[in-house]
Residue frames as a rotation matrix with the C-alpha (Angstrom) as fourth column:
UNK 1
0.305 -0.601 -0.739 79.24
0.065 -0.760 0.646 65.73
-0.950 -0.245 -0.193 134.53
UNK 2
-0.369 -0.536 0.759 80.11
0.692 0.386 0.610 64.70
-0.620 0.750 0.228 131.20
UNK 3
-0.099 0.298 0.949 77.29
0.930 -0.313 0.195 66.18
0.355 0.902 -0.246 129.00
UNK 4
0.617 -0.010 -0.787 77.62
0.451 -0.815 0.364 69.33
-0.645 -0.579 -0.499 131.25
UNK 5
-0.225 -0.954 -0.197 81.15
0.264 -0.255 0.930 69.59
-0.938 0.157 0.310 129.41
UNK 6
-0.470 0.294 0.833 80.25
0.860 0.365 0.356 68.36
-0.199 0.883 -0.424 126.24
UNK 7
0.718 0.639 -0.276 77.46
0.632 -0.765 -0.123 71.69
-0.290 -0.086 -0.953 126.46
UNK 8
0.517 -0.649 -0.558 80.06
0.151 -0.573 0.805 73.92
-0.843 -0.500 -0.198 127.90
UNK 9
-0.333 -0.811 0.481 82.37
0.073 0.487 0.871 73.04
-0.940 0.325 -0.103 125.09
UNK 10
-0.133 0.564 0.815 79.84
0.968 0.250 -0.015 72.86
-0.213 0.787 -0.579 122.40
UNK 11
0.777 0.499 -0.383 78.52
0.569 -0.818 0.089 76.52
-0.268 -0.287 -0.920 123.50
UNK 12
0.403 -0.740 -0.539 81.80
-0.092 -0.618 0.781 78.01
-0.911 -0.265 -0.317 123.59
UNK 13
-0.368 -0.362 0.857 82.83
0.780 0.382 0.496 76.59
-0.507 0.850 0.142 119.81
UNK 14
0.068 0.672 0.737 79.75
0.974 -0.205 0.097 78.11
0.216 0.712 -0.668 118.32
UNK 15
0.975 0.130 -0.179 80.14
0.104 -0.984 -0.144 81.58
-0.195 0.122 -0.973 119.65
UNK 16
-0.018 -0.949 -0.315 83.72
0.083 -0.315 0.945 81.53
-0.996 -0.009 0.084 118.98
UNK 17
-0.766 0.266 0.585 83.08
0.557 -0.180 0.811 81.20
0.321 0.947 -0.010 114.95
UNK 18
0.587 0.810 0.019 80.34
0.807 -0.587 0.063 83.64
0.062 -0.022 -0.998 115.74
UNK 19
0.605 -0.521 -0.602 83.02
0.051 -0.729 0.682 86.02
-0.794 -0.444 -0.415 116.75
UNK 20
-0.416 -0.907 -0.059 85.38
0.318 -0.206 0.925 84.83
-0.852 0.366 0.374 114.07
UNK 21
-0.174 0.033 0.984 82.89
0.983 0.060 0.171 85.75
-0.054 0.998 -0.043 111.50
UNK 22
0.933 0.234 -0.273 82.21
0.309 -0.910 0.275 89.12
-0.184 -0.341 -0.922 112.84
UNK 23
0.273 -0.889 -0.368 85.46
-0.270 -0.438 0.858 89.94
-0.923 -0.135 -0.360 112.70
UNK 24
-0.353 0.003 0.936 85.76
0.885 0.325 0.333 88.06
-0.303 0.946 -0.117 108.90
UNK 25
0.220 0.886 0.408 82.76
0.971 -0.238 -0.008 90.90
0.090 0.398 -0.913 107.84
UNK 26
0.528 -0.436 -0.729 85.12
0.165 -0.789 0.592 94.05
-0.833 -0.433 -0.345 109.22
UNK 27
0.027 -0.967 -0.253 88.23
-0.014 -0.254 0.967 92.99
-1.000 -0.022 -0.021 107.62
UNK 28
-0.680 -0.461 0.570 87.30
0.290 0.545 0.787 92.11
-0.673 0.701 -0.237 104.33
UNK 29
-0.404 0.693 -0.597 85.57
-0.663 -0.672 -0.330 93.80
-0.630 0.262 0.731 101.68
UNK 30
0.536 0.844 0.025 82.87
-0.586 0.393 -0.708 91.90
-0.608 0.365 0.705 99.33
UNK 31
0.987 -0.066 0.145 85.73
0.155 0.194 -0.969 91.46
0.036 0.979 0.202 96.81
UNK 32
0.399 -0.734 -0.550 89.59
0.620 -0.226 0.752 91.37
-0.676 -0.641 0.364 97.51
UNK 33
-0.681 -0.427 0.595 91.20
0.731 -0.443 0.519 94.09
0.042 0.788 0.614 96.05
UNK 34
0.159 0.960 0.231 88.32
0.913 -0.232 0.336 96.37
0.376 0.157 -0.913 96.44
UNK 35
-0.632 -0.500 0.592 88.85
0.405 -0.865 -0.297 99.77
0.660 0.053 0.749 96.30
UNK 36
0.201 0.922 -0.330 86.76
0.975 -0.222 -0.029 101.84
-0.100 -0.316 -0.944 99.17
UNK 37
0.679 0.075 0.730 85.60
0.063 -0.997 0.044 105.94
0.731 0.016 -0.682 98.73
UNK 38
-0.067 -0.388 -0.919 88.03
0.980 -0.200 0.013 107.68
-0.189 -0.900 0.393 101.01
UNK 39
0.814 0.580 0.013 86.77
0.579 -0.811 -0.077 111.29
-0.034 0.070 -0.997 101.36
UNK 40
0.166 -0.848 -0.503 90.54
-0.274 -0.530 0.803 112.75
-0.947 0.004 -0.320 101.64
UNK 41
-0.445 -0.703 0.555 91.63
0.147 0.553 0.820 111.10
-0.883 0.446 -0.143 98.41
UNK 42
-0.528 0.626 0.574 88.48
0.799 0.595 0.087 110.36
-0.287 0.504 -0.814 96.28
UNK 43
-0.902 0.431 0.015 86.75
-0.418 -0.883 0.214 113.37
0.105 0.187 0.977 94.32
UNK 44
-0.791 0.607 0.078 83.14
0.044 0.184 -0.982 113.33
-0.611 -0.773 -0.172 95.22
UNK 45
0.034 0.651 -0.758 81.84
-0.909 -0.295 -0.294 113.98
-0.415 0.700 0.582 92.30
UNK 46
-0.441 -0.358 -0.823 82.79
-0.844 0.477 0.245 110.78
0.305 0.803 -0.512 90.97
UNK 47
0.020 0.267 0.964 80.36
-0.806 0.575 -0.142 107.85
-0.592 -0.773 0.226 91.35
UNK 48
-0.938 -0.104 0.330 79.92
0.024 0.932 0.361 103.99
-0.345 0.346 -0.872 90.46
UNK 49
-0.060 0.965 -0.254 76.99
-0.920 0.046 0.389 103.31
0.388 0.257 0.885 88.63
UNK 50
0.587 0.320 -0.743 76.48
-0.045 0.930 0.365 100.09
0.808 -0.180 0.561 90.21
UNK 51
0.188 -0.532 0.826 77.87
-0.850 -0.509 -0.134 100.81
0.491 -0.677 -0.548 93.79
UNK 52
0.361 0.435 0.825 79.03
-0.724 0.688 -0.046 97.56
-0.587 -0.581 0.563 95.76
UNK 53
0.694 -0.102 0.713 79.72
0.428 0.855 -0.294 95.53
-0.579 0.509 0.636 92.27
UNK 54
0.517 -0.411 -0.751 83.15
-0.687 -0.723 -0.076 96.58
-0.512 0.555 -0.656 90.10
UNK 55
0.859 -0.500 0.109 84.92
0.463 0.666 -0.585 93.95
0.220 0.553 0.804 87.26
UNK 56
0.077 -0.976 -0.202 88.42
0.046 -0.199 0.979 93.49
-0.996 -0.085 0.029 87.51
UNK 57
-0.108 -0.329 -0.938 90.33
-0.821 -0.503 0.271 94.20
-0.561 0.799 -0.216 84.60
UNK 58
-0.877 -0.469 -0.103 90.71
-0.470 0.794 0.385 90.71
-0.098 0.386 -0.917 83.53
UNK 59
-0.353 0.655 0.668 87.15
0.348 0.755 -0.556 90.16
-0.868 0.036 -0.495 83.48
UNK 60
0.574 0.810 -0.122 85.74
0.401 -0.408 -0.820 92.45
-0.714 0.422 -0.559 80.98
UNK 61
-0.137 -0.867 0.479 87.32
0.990 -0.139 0.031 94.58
0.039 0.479 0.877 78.19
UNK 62
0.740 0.176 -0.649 87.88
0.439 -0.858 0.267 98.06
-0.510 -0.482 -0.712 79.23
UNK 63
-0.176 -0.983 0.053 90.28
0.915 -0.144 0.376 99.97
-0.362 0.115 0.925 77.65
UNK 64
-0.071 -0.462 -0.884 92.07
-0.080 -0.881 0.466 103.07
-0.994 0.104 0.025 76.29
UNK 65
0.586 0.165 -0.793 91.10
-0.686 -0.420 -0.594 104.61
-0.431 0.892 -0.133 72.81
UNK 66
0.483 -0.187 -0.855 93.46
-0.755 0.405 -0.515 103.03
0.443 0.895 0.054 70.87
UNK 67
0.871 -0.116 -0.478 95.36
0.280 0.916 0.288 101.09
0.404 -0.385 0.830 73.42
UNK 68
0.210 -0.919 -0.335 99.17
0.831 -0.012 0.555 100.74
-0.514 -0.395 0.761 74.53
UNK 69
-0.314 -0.888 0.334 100.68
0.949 -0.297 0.104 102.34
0.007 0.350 0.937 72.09
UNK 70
0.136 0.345 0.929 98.41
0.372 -0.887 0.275 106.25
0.918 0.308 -0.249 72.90
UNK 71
0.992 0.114 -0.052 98.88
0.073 -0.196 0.978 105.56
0.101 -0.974 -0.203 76.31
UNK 72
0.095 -0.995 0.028 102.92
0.995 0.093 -0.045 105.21
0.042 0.032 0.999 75.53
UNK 73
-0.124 0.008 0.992 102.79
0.691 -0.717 0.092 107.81
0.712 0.697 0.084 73.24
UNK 74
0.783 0.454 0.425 100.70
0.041 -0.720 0.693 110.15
0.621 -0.525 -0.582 76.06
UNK 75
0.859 -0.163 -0.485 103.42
0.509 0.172 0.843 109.25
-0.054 -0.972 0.230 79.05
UNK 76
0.078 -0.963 0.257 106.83
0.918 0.170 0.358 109.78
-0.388 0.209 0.898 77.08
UNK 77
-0.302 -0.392 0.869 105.96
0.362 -0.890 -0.276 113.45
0.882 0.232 0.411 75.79
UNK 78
0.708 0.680 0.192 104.66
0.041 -0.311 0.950 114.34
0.705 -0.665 -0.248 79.31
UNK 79
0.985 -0.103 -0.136 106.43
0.170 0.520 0.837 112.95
-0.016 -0.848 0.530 81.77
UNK 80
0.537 -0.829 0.157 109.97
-0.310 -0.367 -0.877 114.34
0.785 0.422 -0.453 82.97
UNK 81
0.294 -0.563 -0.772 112.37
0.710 0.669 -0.218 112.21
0.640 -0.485 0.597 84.69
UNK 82
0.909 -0.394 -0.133 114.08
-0.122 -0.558 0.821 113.63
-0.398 -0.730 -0.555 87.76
UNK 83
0.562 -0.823 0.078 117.29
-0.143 -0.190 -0.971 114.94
0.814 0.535 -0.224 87.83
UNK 84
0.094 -0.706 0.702 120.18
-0.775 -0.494 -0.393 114.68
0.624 -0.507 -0.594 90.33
UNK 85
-0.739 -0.649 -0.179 121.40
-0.524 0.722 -0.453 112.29
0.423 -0.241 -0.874 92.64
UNK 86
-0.352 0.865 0.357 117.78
-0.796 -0.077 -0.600 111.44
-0.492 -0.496 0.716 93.77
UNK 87
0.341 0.559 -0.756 116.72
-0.940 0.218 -0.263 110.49
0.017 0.800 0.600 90.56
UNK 88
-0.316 -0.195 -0.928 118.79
-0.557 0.830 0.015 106.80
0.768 0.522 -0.371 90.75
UNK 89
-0.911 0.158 0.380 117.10
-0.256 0.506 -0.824 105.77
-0.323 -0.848 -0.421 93.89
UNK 90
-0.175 0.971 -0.163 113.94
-0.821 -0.235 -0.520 106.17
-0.543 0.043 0.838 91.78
UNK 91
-0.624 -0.180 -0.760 114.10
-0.689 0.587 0.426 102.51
0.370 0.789 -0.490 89.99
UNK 92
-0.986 0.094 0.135 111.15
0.124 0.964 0.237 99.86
-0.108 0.250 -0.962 89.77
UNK 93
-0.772 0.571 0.279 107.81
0.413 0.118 0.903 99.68
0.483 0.812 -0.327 89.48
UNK 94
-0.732 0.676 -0.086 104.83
-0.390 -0.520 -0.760 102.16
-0.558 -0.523 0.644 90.51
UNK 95
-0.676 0.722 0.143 101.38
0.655 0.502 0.565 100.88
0.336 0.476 -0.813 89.72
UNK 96
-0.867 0.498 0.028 98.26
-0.402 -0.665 -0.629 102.94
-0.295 -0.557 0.777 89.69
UNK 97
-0.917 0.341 0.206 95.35
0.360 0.493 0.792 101.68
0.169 0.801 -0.575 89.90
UNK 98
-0.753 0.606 -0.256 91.77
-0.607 -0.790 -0.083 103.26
-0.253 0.093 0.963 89.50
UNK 99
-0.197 0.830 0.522 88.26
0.652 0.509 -0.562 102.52
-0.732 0.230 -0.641 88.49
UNK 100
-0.960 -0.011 -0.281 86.66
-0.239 -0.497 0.834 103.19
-0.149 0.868 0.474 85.22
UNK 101
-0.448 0.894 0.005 82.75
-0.021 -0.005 -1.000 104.07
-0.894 -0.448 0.021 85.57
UNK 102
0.121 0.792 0.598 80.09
0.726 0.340 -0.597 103.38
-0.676 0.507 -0.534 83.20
UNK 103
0.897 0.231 -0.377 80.30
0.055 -0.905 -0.422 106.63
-0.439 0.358 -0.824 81.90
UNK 104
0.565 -0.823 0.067 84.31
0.725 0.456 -0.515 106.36
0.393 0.340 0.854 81.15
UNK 105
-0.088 -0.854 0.512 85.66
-0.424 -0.433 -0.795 108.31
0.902 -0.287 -0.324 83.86
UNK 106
-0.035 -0.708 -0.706 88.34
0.630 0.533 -0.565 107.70
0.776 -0.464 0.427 86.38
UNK 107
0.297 0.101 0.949 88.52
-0.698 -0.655 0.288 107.82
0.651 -0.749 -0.125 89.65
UNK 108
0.728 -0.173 0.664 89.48
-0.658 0.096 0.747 106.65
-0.193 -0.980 -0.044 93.38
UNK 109
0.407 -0.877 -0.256 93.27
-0.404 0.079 -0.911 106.48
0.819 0.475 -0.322 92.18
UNK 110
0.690 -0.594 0.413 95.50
-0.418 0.139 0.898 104.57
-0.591 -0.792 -0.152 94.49
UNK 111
0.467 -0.856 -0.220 99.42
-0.478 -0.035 -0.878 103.86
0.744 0.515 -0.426 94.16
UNK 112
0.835 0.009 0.550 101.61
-0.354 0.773 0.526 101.40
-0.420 -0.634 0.649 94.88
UNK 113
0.407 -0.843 -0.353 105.73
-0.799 -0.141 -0.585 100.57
0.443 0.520 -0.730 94.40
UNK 114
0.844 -0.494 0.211 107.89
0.404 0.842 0.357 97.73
-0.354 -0.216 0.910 94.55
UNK 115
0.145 -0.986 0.083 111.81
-0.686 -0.040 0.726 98.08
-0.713 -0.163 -0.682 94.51
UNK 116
0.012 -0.635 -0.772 114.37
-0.886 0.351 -0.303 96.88
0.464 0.688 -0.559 91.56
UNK 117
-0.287 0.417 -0.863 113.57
-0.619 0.606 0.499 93.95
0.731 0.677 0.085 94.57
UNK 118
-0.193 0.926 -0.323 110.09
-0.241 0.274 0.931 93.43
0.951 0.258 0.170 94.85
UNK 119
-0.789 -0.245 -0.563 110.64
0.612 -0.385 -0.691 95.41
-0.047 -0.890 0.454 98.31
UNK 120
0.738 0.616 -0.274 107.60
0.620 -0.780 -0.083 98.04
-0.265 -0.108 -0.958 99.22
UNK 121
-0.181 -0.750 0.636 108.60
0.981 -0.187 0.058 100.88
0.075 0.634 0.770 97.59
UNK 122
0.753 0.460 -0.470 107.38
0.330 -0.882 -0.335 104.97
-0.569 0.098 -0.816 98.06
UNK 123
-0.384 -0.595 0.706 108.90
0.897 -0.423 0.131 106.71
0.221 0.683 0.696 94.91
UNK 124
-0.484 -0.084 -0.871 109.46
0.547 -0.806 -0.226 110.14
-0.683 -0.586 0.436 95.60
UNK 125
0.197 0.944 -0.264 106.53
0.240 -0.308 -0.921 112.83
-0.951 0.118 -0.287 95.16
UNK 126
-0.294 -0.221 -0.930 108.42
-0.770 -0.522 0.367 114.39
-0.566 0.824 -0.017 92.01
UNK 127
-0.875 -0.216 -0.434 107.94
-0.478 0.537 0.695 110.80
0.083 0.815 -0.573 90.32
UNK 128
-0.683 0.669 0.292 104.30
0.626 0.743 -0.239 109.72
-0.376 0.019 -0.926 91.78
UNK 129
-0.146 0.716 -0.683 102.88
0.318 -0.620 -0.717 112.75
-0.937 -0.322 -0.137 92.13
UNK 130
-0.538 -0.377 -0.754 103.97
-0.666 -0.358 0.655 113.54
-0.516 0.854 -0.058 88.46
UNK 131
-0.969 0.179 -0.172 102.91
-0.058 0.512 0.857 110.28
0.242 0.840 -0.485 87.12
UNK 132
-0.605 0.794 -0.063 99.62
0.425 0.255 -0.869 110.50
-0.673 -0.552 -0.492 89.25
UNK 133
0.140 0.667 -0.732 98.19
-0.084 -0.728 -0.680 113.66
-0.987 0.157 -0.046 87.51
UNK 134
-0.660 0.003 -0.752 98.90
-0.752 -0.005 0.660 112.77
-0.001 1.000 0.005 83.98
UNK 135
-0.785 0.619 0.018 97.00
0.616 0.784 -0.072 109.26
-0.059 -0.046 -0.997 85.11
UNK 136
-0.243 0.854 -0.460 94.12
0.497 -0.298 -0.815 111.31
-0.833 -0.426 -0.352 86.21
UNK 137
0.002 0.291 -0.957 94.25
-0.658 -0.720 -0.220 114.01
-0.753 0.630 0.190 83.21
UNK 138
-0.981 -0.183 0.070 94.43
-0.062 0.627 0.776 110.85
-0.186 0.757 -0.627 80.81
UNK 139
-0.131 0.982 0.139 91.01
-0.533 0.049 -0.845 110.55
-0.836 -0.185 0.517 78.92
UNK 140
0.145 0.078 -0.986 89.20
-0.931 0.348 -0.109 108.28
0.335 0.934 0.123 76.17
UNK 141
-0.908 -0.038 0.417 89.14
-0.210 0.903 -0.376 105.11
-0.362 -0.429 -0.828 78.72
UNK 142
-0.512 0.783 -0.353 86.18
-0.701 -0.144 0.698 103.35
0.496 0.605 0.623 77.37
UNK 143
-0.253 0.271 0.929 84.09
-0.964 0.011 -0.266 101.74
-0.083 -0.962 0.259 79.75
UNK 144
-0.965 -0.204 -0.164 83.47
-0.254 0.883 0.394 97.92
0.064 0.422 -0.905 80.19
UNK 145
0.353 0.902 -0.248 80.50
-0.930 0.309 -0.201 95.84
-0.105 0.301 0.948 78.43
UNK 146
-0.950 -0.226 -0.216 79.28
-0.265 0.948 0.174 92.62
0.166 0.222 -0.961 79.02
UNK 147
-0.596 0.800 0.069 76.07
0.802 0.597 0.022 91.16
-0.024 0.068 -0.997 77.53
UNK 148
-0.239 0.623 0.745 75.44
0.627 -0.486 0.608 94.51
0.742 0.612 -0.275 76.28
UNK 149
0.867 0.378 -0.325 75.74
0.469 -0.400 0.787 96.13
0.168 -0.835 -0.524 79.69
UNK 150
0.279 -0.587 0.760 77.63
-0.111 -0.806 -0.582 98.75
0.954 0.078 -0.289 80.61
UNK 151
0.452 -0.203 -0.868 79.88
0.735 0.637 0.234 97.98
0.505 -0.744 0.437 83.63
UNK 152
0.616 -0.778 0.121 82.39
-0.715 -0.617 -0.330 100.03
0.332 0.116 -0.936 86.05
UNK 153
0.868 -0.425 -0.257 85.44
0.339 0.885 -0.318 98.10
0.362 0.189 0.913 86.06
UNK 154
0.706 -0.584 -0.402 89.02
0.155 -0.426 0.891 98.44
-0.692 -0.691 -0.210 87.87
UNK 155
0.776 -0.594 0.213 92.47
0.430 0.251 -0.867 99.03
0.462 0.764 0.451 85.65
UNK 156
0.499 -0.779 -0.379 95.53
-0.028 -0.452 0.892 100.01
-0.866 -0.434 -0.248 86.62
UNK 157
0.865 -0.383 0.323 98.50
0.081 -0.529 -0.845 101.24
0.494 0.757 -0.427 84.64
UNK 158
0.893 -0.414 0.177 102.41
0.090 0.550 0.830 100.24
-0.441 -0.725 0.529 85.54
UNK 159
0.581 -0.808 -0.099 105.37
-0.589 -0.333 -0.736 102.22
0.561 0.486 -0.670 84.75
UNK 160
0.514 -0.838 -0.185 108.69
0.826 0.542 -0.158 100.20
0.232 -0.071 0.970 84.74
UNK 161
0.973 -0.217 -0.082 111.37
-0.225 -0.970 -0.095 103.01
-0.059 0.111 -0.992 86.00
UNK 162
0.443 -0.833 -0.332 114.78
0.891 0.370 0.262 103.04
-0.095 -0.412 0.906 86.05
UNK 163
-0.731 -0.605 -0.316 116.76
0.635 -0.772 0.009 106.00
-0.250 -0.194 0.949 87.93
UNK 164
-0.235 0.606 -0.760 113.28
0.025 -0.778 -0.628 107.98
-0.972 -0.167 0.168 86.94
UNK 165
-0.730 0.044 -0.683 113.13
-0.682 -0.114 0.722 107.39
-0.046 0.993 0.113 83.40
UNK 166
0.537 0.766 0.353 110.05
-0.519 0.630 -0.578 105.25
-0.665 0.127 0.736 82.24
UNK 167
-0.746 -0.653 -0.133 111.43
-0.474 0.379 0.795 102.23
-0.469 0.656 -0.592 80.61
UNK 168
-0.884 0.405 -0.234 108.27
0.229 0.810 0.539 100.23
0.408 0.423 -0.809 80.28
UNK 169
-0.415 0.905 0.089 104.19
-0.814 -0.326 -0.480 100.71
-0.405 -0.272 0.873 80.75
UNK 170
-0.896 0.395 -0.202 102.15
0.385 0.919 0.087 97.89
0.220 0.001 -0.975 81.52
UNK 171
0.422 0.177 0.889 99.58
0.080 0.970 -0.231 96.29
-0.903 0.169 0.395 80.84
């Protein structure tokens, strides 16, 4: 009766990790943090040149024409704060972040807020939707190279707010 169990038992392990990796291979994409196409969101024209494989920022150097200070420069004559009693609910930090293809454009934009504190946040449409489309109309990202190869790579872009005003842009 014993090595009956012992079977029984044995059997029942192995498909259970069989199951838990099936279910591992759903939830998780290749890479955490991975951005997927969503057909509502995502312009269609816009592809990866290496579909499947994107650097994070921190691996590679991607960047913006001159850097911080054009990308300041671009946000602060653009961008207009809300007004009215709305506007002070609008305080901490919206991140957008995006992919930058071989070619150096941007695409499959996604956003993301944290509360004055580091509470989920949804900042109201006047202040994403605003800072969304200047992200998107922002150009002169230069695409990332390593070993002489031309990558597409993720970045994102993080406006400090307070009451709707940009105090700070990160990275």
């Amino acid at each position: 009766m014993r090595p009956i169990f012992s079977i029984l038992l044995f059997s029942f392990l192995v498909s259970s990790c069989r199951h838990q990796a099936a279910i591992a291979k759903e939830i998780y994409p290749p890479q955490v943090g991975d951005t997927r196409y969503d057909a509502q969101l995502d312009d269609s024209a816009f592809h990866l040149c290496r579909p499947g494989f994107s650097l994070q920022y921190y691996n590679t150097r991607s960047w913006f024409k001159d850097h911080k200070r054009d990308i300041e420069q671009y946000f602060h004559e653009r961008y207009k704060a809300p007004q009215g009693r709305n506007a002070g609910k609008q305080t901490g930090w919206l991140t957008i972040r995006f992919i930058i293809n071989c070619e150096g454009r941007t695409g499959w934009f996604r956003l993301s807020g944290i509360d004055s504190e580091y509470q989920p946040f949804h900042f109201s449409q006047e202040v994403s939707a605003q800072l969304l489309t200047l992200t998107k109309a922002l150009q002169g990202w230069q695409p990332a190279t390593y070993n002489n190869k031309i990558y597409d790579s993720y970045q994102y872009v993080t406006f400090k707010l307070k009451k709707g005003a940009i105090e700070c842009i990160l990275p």
